[in-house]
VEXNU-249621 format. One record per residue (C-alpha): residue number from 1; z, y, x; residue in one letter; chain. Coordinates in steps of 0.001 Angstrom, whole numbers, m for minus. Each point is the difference from the previous one (the first is absolute). Layout:
<sites>
   seq         w         v         u   type   mol
   NUM         Z         Y         X      a     A
...
</sites>
This chain:
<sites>
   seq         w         v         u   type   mol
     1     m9218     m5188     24607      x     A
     2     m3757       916       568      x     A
     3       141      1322     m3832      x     A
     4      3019      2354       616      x     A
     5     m1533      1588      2843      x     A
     6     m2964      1116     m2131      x     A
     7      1964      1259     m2525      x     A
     8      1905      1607      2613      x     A
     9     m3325      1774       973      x     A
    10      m802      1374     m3235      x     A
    11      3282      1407      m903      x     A
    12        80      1823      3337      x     A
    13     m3517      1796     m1314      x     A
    14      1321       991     m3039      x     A
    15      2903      2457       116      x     A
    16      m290      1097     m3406      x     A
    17      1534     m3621      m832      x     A
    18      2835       m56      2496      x     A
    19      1255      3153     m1519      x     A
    20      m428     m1698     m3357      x     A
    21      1622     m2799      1738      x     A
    22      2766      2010      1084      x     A
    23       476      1526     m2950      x     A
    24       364     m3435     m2126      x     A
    25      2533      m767      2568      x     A
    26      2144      2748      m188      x     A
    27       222      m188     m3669      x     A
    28       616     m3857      m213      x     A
    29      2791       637      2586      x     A
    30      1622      3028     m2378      x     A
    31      m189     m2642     m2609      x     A
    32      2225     m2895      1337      x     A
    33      2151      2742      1454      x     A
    34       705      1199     m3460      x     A
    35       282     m3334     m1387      x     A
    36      2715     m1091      2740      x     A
    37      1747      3178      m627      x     A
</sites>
């Protein structure tokens, strides 16, 4: 648990990566939407 709250931490001071995050998201999630389709 300890280990996730660092990580935690470090995301949260990196924005640049959340958006990347987000981004990877979105487009795994249009993926499996056009596969099911």
């Amino acid at each position: 648990m300890p280990s996730k709250m660092n990580i935690d931490k470090k995301e949260i001071s990196n924005p640049r990566k959340w958006s990347h995050m987000a981004e990877k998201a979105y487009v795994l999630g249009a993926m499996q939407v056009v596969e099911s389709s």
